[in-house]
Residue, then its C-alpha position, 0 to 999 in steps of 0.5 A: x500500500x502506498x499514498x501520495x501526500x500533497x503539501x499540507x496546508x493551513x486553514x485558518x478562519x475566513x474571518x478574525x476570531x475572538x481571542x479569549x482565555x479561558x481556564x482549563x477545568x482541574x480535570x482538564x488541566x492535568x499534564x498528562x492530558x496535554x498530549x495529541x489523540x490519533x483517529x481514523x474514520x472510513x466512508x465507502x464511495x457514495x456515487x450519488x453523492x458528491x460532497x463538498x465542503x467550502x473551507x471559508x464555511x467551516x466552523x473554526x472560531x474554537x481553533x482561533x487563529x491557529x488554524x486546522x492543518x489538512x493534508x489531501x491525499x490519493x492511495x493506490x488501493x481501494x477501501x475495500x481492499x483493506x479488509x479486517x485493517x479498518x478495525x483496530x488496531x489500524x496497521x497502515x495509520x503511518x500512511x494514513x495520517x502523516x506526521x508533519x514536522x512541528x505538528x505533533x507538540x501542543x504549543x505553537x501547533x494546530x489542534x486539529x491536523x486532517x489528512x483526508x486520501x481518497x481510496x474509492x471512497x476515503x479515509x479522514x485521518x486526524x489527531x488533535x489536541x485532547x487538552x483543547x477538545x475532547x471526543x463529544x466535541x469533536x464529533x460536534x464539530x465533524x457532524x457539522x462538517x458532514x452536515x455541511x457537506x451533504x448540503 
């Protein structure tokens, strides 16, 4: 197996976003939750569908200026040729979700990194800041973009 990465590209928000400070909680704010969280969802090809999502629509005023890193990317294998791999533990995640120098610290760096490869369907790759979002609002945010994206 094997995919191709185009160069990574920041997205910041379309518009200045507020910069607040806010206290973590005292369960938030322990050391060792101040680390990135890996995950890997797959969709199978839809042909009905074609779904596109404008980048200046997405809801970014929880990243601040620190915008989402996303990296596209295209495999030489289909979806479906992966088989029992898209079940943990996940064998190909090097390939799926690249590890872009600078990104993988939590200060100075973005809180969500995405790398979406296309496979006959695709696979969307990411790793985020846990101290910054936990899972429920990431699903949030990833129902929102769907939900954009289908129209």
């Amino acid at each position: 197996l094997s995919v191709t990465r185009q160069a990574p590209e920041l997205i910041v928000p379309a518009r200045p976003t507020p910069r607040e400070l806010k206290q973590l909680s005292d369960m938030d704010d322990q050391e060792s939750l101040r680390f990135q969280i890996p995950g890997i969802l797959f969709y199978k090809n839809n042909p009905s569908s074609s779904p596109t999502v404008q980048k200046e629509k997405i809801p970014l005023w929880w990243i601040a200026s620190e915008g989402i890193l996303l990296l596209k990317a295209e495999a030489n294998f289909k979806l479906e040729q992966l088989g029992d791999a898209v079940q943990p533990p996940y064998p190909y995640l090097e390939q799926l979700l690249c590890n872009v120098p600078g990104s993988h610290g939590i200060l100075g760096c973005p809180l969500l990194l995405i790398q979406v490869t296309r496979c006959g369907g695709f696979i969307l790759a990411l790793r985020f800041n846990h101290t910054m979002c936990d899972a429920i609002g990431l699903v949030q945010f990833l129902k929102t973009i769907e939900e954009m994206a289908r129209g």
